[in-house]
C-alpha positions as CSV (number, residue, x, y, z in Angstrom):
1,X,32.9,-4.1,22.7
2,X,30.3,-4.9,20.2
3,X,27.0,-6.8,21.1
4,X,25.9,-9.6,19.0
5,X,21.8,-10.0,20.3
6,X,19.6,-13.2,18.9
7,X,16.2,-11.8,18.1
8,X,13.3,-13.1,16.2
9,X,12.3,-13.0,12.9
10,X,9.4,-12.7,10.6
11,X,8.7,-15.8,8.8
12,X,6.6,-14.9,5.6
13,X,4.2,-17.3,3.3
14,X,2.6,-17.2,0.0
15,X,0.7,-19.7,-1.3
16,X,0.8,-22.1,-4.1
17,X,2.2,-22.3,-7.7
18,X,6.0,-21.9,-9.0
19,X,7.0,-18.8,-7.2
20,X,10.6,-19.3,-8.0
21,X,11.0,-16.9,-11.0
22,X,13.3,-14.2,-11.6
23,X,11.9,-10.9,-9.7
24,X,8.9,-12.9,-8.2
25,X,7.7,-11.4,-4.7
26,X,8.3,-14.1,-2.0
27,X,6.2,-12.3,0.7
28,X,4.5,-9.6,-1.3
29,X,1.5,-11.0,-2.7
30,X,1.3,-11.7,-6.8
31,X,-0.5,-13.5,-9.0
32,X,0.2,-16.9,-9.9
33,X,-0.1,-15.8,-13.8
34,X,-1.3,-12.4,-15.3
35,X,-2.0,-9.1,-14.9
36,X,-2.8,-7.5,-11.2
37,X,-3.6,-4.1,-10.2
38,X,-5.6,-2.2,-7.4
39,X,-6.5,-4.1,-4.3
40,X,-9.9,-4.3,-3.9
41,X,-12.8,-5.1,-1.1
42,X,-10.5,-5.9,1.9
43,X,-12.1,-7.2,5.1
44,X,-11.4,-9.6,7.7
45,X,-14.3,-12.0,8.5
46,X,-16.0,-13.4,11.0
47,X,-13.6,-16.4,11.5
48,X,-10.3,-13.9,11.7
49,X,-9.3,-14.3,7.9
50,X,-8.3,-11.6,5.6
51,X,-9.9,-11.5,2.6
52,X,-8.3,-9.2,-0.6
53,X,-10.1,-8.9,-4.0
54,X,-7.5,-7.2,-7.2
55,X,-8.2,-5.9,-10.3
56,X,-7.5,-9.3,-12.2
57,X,-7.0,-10.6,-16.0
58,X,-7.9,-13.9,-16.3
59,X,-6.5,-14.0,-19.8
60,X,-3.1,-12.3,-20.0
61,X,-0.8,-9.9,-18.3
62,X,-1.5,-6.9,-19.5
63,X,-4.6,-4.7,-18.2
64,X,-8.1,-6.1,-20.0
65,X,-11.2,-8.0,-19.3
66,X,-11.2,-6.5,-16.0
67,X,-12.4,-8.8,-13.1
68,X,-12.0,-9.7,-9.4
69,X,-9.3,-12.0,-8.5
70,X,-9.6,-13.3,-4.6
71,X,-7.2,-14.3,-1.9
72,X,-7.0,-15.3,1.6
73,X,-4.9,-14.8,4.3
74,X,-5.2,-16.8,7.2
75,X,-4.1,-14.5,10.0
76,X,-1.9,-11.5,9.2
77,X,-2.0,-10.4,5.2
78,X,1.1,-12.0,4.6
79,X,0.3,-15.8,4.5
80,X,-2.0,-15.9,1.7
81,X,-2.7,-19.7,1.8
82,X,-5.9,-19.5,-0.6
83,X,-6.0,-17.3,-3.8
84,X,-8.9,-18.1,-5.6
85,X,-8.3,-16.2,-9.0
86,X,-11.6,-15.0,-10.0
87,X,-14.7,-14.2,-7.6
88,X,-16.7,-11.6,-9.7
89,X,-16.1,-12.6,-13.6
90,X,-16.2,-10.0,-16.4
91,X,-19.2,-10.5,-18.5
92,X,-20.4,-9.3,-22.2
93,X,-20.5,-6.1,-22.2
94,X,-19.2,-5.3,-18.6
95,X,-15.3,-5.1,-16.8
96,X,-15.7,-5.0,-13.2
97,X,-13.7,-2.1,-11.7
98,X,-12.4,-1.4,-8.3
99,X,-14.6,-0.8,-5.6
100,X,-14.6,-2.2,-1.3
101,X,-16.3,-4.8,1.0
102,X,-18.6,-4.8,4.0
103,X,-19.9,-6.9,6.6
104,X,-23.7,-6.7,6.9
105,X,-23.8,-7.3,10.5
106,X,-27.7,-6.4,10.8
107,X,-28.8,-7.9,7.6
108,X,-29.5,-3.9,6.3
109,X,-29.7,-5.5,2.8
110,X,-32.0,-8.2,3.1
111,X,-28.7,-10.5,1.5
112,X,-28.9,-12.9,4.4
113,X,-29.9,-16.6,4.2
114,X,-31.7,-16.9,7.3
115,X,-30.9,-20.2,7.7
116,X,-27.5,-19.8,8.1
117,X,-25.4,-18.2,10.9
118,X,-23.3,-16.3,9.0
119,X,-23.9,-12.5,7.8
120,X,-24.1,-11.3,4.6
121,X,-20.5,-10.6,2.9
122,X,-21.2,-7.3,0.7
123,X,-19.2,-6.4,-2.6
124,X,-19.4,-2.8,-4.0
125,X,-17.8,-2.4,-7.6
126,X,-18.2,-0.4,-10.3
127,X,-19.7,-1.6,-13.6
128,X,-17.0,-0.6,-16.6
129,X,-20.7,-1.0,-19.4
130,X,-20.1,-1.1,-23.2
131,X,-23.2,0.5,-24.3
132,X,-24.4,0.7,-28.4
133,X,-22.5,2.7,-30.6
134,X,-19.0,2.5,-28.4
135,X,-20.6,4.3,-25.5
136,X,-19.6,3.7,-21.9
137,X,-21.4,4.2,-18.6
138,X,-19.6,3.3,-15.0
139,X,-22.2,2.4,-12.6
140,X,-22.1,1.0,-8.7
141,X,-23.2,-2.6,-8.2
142,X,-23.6,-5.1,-5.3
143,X,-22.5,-8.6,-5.5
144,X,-22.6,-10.6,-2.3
145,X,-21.8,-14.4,-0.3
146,X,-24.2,-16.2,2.2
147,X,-21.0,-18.7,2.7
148,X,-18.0,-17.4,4.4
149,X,-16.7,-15.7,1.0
150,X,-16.6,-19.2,-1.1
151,X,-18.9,-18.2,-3.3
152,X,-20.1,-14.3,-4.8
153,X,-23.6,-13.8,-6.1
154,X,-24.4,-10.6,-8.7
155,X,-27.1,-8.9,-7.2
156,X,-28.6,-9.0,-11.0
157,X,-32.4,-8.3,-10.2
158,X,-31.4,-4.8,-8.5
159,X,-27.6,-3.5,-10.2
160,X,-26.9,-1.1,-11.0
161,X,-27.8,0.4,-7.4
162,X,-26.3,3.8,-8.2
163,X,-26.0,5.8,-11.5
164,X,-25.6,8.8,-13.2
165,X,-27.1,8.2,-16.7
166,X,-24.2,8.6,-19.4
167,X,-21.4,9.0,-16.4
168,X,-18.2,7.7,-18.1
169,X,-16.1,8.5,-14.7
170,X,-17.6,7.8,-12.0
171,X,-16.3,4.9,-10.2
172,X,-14.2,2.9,-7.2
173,X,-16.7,3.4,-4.0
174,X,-15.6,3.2,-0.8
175,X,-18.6,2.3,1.5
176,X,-18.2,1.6,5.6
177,X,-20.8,1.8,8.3
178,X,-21.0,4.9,9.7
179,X,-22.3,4.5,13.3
180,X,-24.0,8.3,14.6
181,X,-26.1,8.4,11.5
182,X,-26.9,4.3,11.0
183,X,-26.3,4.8,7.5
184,X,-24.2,3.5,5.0
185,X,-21.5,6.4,3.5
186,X,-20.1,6.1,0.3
187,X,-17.5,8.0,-1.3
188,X,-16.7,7.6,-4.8
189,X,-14.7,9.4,-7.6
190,X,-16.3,11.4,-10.4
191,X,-12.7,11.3,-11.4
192,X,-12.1,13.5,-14.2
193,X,-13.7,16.3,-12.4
194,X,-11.1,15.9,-9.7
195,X,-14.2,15.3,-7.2
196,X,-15.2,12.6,-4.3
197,X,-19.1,12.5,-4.3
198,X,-20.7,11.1,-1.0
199,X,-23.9,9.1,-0.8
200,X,-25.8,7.5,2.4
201,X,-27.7,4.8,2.3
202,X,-30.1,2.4,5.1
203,X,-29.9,-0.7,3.0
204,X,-27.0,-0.5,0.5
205,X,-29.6,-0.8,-2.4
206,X,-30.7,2.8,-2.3
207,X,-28.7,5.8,-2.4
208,X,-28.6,9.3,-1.4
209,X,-26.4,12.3,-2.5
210,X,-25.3,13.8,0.5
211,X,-21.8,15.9,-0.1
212,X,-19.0,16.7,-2.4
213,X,-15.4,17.1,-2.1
214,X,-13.2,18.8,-4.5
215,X,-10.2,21.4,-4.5
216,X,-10.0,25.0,-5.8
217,X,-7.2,24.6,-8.3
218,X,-7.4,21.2,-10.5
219,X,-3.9,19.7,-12.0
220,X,-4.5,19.5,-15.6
221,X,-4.9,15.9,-17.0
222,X,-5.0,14.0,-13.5
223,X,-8.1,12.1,-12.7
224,X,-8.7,10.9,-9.3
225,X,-9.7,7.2,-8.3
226,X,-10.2,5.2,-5.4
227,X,-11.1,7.0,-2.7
228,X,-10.5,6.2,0.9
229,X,-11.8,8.0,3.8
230,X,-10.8,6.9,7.2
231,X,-11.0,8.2,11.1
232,X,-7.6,8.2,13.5
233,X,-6.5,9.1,16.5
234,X,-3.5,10.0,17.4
235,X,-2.8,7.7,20.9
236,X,-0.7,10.4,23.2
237,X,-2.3,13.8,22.6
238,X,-5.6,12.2,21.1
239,X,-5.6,14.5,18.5
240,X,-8.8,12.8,16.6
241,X,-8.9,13.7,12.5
242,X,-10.8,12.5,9.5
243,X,-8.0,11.3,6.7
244,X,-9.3,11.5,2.9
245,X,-7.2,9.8,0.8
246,X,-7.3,10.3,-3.4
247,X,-5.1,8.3,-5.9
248,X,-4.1,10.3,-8.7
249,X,-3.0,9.8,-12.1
250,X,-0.8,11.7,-12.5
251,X,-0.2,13.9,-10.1
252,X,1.8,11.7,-8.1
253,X,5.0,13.1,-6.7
254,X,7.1,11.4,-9.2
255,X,5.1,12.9,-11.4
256,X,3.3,10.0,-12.1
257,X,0.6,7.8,-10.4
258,X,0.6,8.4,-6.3
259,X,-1.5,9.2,-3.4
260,X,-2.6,12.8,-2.1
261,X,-4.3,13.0,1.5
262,X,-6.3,15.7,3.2
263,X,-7.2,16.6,6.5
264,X,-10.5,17.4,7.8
265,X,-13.6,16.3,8.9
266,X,-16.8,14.2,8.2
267,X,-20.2,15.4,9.6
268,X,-21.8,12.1,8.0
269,X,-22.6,14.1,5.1
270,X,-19.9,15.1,3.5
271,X,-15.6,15.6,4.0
272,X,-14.1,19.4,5.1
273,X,-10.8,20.0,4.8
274,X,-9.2,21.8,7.5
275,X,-6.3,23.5,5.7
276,X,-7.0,24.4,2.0
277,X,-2.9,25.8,2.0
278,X,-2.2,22.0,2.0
279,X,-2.5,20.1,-1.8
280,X,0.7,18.6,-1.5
281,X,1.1,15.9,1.2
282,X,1.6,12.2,-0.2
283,X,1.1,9.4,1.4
284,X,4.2,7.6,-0.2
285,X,6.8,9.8,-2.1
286,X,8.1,6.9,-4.3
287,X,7.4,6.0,-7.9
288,X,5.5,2.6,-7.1
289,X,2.5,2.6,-4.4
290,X,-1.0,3.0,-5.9
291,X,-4.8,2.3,-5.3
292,X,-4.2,2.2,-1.3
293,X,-7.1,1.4,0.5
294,X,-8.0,-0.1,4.0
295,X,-9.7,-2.7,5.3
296,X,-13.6,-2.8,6.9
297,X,-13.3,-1.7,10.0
298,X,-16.2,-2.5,11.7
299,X,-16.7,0.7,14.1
300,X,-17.1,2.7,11.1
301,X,-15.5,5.6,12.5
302,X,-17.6,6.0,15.5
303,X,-14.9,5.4,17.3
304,X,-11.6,6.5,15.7
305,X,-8.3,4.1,15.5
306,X,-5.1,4.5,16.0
307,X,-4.1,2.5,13.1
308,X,-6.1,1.2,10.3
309,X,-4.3,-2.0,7.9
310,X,-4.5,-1.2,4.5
311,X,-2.6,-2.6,1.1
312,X,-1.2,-0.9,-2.2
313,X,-0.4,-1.5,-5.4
314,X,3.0,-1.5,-6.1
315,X,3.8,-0.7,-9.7
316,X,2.7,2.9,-11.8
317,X,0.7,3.7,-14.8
318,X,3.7,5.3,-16.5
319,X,5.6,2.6,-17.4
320,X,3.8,-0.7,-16.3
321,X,2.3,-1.1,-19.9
322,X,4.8,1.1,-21.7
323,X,5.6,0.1,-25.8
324,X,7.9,3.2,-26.4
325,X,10.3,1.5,-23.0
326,X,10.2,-2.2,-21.9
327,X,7.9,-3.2,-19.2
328,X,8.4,-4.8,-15.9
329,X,10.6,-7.7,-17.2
330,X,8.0,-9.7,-14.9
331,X,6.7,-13.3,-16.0
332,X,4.2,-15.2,-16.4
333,X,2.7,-12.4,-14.1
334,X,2.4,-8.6,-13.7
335,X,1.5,-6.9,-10.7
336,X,2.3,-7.1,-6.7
337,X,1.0,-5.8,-3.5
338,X,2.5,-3.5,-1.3
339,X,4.1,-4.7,2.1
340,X,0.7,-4.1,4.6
341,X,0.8,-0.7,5.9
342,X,-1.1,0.7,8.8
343,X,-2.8,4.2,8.6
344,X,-1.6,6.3,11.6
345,X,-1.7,10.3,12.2
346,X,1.6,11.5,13.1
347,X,1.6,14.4,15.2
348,X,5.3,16.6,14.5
349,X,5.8,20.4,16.0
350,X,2.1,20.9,16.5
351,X,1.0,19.8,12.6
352,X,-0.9,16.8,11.9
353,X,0.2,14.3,9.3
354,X,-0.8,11.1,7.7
355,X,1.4,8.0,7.7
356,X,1.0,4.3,5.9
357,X,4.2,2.4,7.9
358,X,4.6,-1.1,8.2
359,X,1.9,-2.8,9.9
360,X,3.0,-3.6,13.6
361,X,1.6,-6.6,14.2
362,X,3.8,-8.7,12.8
363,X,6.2,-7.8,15.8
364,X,4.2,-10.5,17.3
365,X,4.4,-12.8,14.4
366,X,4.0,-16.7,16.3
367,X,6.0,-17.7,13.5
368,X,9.2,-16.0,14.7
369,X,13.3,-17.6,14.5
370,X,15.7,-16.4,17.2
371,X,18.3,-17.5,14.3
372,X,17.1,-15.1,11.5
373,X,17.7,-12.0,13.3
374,X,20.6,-9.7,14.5
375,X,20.9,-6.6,16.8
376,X,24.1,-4.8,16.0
377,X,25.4,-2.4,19.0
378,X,28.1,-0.6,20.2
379,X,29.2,-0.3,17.0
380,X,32.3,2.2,17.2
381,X,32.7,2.8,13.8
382,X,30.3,2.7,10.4
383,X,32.8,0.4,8.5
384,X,32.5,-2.2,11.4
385,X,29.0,-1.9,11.1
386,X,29.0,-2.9,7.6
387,X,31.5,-5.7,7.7
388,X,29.2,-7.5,10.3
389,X,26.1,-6.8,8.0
390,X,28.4,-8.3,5.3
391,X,29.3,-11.3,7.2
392,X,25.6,-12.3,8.2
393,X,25.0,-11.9,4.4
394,X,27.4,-14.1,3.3
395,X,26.5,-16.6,6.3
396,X,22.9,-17.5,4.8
397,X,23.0,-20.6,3.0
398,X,20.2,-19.9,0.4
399,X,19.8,-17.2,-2.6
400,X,16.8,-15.8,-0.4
401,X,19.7,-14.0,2.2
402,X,18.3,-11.1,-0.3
403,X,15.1,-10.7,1.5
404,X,16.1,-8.7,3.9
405,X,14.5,-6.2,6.3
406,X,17.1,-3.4,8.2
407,X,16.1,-1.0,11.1
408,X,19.3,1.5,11.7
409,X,19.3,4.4,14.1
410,X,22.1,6.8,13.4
411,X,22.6,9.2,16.0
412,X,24.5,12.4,15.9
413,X,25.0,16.0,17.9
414,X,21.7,18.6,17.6
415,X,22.9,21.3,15.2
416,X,25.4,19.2,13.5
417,X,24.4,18.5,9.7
418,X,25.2,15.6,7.9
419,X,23.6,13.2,5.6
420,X,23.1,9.5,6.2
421,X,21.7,6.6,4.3
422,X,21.8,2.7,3.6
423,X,22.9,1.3,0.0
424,X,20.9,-2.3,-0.4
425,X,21.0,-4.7,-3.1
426,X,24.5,-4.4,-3.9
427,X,26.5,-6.3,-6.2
428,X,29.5,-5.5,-8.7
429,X,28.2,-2.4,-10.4
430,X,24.8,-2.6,-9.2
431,X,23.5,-0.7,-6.4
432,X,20.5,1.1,-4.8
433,X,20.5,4.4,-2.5
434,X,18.1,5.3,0.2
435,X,19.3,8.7,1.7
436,X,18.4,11.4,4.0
437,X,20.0,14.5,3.0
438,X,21.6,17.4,5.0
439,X,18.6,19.4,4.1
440,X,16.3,16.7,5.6
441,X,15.0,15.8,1.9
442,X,14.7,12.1,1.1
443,X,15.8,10.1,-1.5
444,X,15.8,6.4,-3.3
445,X,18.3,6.2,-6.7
446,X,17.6,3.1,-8.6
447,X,19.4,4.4,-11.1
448,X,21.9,1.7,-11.1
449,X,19.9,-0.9,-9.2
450,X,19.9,-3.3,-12.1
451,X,17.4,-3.6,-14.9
452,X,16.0,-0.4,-15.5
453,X,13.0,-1.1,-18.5
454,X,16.0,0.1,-21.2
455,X,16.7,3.3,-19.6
456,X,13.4,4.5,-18.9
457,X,13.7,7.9,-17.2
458,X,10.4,7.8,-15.2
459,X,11.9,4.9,-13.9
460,X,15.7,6.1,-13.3
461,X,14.8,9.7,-12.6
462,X,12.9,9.8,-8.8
463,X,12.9,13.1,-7.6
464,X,14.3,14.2,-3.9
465,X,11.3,14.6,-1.6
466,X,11.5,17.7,1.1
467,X,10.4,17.0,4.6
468,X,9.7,18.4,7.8
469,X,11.4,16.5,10.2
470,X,14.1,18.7,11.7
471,X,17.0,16.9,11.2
472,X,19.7,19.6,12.1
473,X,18.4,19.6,15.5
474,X,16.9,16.3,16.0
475,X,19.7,13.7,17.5
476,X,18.2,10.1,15.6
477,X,17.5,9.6,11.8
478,X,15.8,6.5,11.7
479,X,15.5,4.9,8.6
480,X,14.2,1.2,7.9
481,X,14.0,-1.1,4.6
482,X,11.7,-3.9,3.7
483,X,13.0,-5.4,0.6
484,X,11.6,-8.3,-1.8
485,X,12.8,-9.6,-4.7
486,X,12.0,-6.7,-6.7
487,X,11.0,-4.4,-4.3
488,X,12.4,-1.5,-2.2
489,X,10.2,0.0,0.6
490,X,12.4,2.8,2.6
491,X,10.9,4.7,5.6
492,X,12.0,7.6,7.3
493,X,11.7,8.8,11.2
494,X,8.6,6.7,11.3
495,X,7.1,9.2,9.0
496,X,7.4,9.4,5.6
497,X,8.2,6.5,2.9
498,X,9.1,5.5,-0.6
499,X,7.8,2.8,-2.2
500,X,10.2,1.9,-5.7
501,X,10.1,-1.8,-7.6
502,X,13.9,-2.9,-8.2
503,X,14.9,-5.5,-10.6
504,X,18.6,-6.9,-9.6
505,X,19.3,-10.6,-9.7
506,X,19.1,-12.1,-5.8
507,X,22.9,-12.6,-5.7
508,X,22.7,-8.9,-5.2
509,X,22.0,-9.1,-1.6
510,X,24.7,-6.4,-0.1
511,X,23.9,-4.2,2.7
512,X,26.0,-1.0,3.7
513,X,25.6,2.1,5.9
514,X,26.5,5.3,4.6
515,X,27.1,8.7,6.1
516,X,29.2,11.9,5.1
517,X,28.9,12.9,8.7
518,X,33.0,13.6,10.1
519,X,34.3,10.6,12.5
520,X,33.5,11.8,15.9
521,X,30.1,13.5,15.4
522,X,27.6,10.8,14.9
523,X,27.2,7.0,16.4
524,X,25.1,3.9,15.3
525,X,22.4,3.5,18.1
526,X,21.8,0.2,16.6
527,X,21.0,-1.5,13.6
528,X,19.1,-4.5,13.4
529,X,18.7,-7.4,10.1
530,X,16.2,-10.1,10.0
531,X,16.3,-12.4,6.7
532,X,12.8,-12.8,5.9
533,X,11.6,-16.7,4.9
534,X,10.8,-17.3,1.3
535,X,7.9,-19.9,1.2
536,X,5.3,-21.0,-1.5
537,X,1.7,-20.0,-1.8
């Protein structure tokens, strides 16, 4: 018998503008016009709301005149119901590069107008300075709101508050509260030397080198940037471990821009990693997820979290800005954010990972339709499966049946290797792969998911990623996709992911399980769809 279950879905805003435009994000967040890049100074405030600054372009969509867009999300990252453009403006002689947010809960700066009941709101960017003669210094700077995060104020009288005279690389701080000390930690990139400086301060306005964290053996060419250092516990065994994570350019797995992590400690001076063997763990394996960083948390790693929300950028250096190749075929904007991810250790055979997954809250959405989602079970045979995935498809009555998010559990006998997979965005011709292989390596082939910026092998070309989840003796490979309108975002065992932008036309909404496993030696556990709302900012 197969069982048909109503569920709930997740019901998914963005605010304002058009928002109807070929390959524009419906739930990921973009720009109403230009260029976007890293995500910048996430926090939630006093009030509940999320706040996210970007790397922003006020003047065209491609990167220049560097400033700080702003949005707002009134409860859970997704609904961004304010974005405000531009809080920190580019100004003569200065682009204002990435950098993080804090709440000043104890007035530690002085920022707060005493008047008010509100604390301080804290910005910490790097200055991009033109100096004479062509020369360039990148300095850390302080900019800061007295009203709920309307308004930002330059902290002109006292920036820059941290320099290294002449320093052409050293930017993107990540600053956070760190509780046994009472000090301010910041780690920041002296990114051509492939190094994360730390600093403490009291006040935010004076700083203090305390540490350094680099590796033994430096990739030629890559530089490091935005830095993100983080404290998580794992909730069974309460394994407790400090995460650093560096974005690198290139170096990324697909040999391009990506994310490298390392496992340590912090002693409130400075990181330690635990296992120098390990240089090659990623935090995503695709082509497309950048410049991650979390939110404030508040505890400042006293006490360590089992997950911790953070936000990428969704796009790579190699071929965003590309003359040679087309670009993203994106417009009047350039840019999108990641799906929100939640920073979690994974604990696997007695070796400690680091995962970004999607963020679990929105299980709980209050926005949630009992007729957007369907649990498939019982499912006797794969080709059923997929002609009742086809059949909800075709039963939506708008263009948006494409957004699409698809949980499947294929289970099979321990010792019996196959591979398995889901094909999404399918249309005549046009299709893209997400596979686990027998050999547990990973995979997502967008090499004929549609436009593919004229052929451009960085784009076509994504390389298999090697795990180690044992999949020969395992019984379930879980794999689940969260897709946009030019976005694919696969995850594996609730482990590993690959993030990869798609451009197909919406009517290329197909679904379909895939496995070379022989009839007899694997099941569908379930599977379950939910077509995601497409709303307006």
């Amino acid at each position: 018998m197969v069982l048909f279950l109503l569920l709930s879905s997740l019901t998914i805003a963005v605010q304002g503008g058009n928002f109807s435009e070929l390959y524009r994000p419906q739930y990921h967040f973009s720009p109403r016009k230009n260029w976007l890049n890293d995500p910048n100074g996430l926090f939630r405030d006093v009030d509940g709301r999320f706040h996210m600054f970007y790397q922003y372009n006020p003047f065209g969509d491609l990167w220049g005149h560097m400033s700080w867009g702003h949005a707002v999300s009134s409860s859970d990252m997704l609904h961004w119901v304010e974005d405000k453009e531009v809080a920190l403006m580019e100004e003569v002689g200065e682009m204002i590069f990435s950098g993080s947010a804090v709440i000043d809960f104890n007035n530690t700066s002085g920022f707060k107008n005493t008047s008010l009941d509100v604390p301080p709101y804290v910005l910490i960017y790097t200055g991009h300075v033109y100096g004479v003669l062509g020369t360039i210094e990148q300095n850390q700077n302080l900019a800061y709101s007295n009203d709920g995060g309307k308004t930002w104020l330059k902290y002109t009288e006292g920036n820059p508050v941290l320099e290294i005279p002449k320093e052409q690389n050293f930017r993107d701080p990540k600053v956070f509260w760190y509780a046994p000390t009472q000090k301010w930690v910041m780690a920041v990139s002296l990114s051509e030397e492939q190094k994360v400086l730390f600093y403490q301060s009291d006040n935010l306005k004076n700083w203090t080198k305390t540490g350094e964290f680099e590796i033994a053996k430096k990739d030629a060419g890559t530089v490091w940037e935005c830095p993100d250092l983080v404290n998580l516990i794992d909730s069974q065994s309460k394994v407790e471990k400090w995460v650093l994570m560096v974005n690198v350019n290139p170096g990324g797995f697909q040999e391009s821009s990506g994310v490298k992590y390392f496992i340590g400690n912090f002693n409130g001076q400075t990181f330690i990693q635990e296992d120098t063997s390990r240089m090659t763990d990623f935090l995503d394996y695709g082509a497309d997820f950048y410049a991650v960083t979390s939110f404030f948390q508040p505890n400042g790693g006293a006490n360590p979290l089992p997950l911790i929300e953070s936000i990428a950028w969704m796009s790579n250096w190699i071929y965003t800005q590309k003359t040679d190749y087309p670009p993203p075929p994106t417009s009047p904007w350039r840019g999108q954010m990641s799906f929100p991810r939640d920073y979690a250790l994974k604990i696997y055979k007695g070796k400690v990972f680091a995962t970004a997954l999607p963020n679990t809250a929105f299980a709980l959405n209050p926005l949630l339709s009992p007729d957007k989602t369907f649990l498939l079970t019982n499912l006797p045979t794969l080709s059923l499966a997929n002609q009742l995935l086809s059949s909800l498809i075709q039963s939506r009555p708008t263009a948006y049946s494409s957004l699409q998010r698809l949980t499947v559990v294929f289970e099979k006998a321990p010792g019996y290797s196959a591979s398995f997979g889901v094909d999404v965005k399918i249309g005549a011709n046009v299709r893209t792969l997400v596979r686990m292989h027998r050999n547990c390596s990973i995979s997502v082939d967008r090499s004929k998911s549609g436009d593919t910026l004229g052929g451009n092998p960085y784009f076509m070309e994504l390389k298999t990623a090697e795990t180690e989840y044992d999949c020969l003796n395992e019984r379930e490979i879980k794999i689940e996709v969260i897709l946009d309108a030019s976005s694919v975002e696969a995850f594996f065992f609730d482990w590993y992911s690959m993030t990869n932008l798609v451009f197909t036309e919406s009517t290329n909404n197909g679904l379909e399980l895939w496995t070379d496993a022989e009839f007899g030696q694997f099941s569908i556990q379930y599977a379950r769809l939910e077509f995601l709302e497409k709303t307006m900012l």
